[in-house]
N, C-alpha and C positions, 0 to 999 in steps of 0.2 A: 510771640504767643498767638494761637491760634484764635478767632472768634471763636462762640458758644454756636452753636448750630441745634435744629429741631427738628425733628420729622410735624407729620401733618397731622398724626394722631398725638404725640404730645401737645401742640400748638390747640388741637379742637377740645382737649383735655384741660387747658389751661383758661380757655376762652370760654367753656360749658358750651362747646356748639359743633356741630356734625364735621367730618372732615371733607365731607362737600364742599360745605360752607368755607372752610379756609382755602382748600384749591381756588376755589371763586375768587376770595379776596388776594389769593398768588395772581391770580391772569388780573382781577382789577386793579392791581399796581400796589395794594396796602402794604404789600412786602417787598418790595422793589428788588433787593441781592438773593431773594428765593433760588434757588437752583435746583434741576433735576439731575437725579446722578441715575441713571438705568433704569428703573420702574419707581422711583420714591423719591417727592420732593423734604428739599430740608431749607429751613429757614430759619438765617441767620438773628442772633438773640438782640442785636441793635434795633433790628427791623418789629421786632415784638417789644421793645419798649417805648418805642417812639409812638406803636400804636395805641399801648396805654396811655401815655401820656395824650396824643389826641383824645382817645376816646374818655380820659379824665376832666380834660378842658372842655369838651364837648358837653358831659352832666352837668359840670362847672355853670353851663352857658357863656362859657368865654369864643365860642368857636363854634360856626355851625354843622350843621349833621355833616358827616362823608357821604359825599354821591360820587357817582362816575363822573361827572363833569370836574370834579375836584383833580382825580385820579389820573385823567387824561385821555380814558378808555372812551369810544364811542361806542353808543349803543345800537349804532343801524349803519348796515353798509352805506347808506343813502349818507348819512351824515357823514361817513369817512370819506367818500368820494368826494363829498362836498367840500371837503376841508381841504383838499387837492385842489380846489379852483382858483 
């Protein structure tokens, strides 16, 4: 059986938030098996429940906020170079 799969407008439909905003969280890693198939990402339904559930333990206060540092994304070429040394 096949995983559930999402486009980026269902995903920002689901989340109440722009599909900017989810492309972002595809490149900062929150969706990690996201894939682009010719002009349109789709993201796998495993990858949106695990985000619930962080972002439920997060309200919870069991776990702290999501940053890029979590994710593993650098935010300045300076620091990716750097992380090369």
């Amino acid at each position: 059986m096949l995983p559930k799969q999402y486009t980026v407008a269902q995903v920002a439909e689901y989340f109440h938030r722009d599909e900017q905003t989810i492309r972002r969280w595809i490149t900062d890693g929150r969706f990690p098996h996201a894939y682009k198939v010719s002009d349109g990402w789709f993201i796998l339904e495993v990858d949106v429940k695990r985000l619930v559930k962080q972002l439920q333990a997060q309200a919870a206060g069991e776990m702290p906020p999501l940053s890029k540092e979590k994710t593993g994304v650098r935010s300045s070429r300076k620091g990716f170079v750097e992380g090369w040394k």
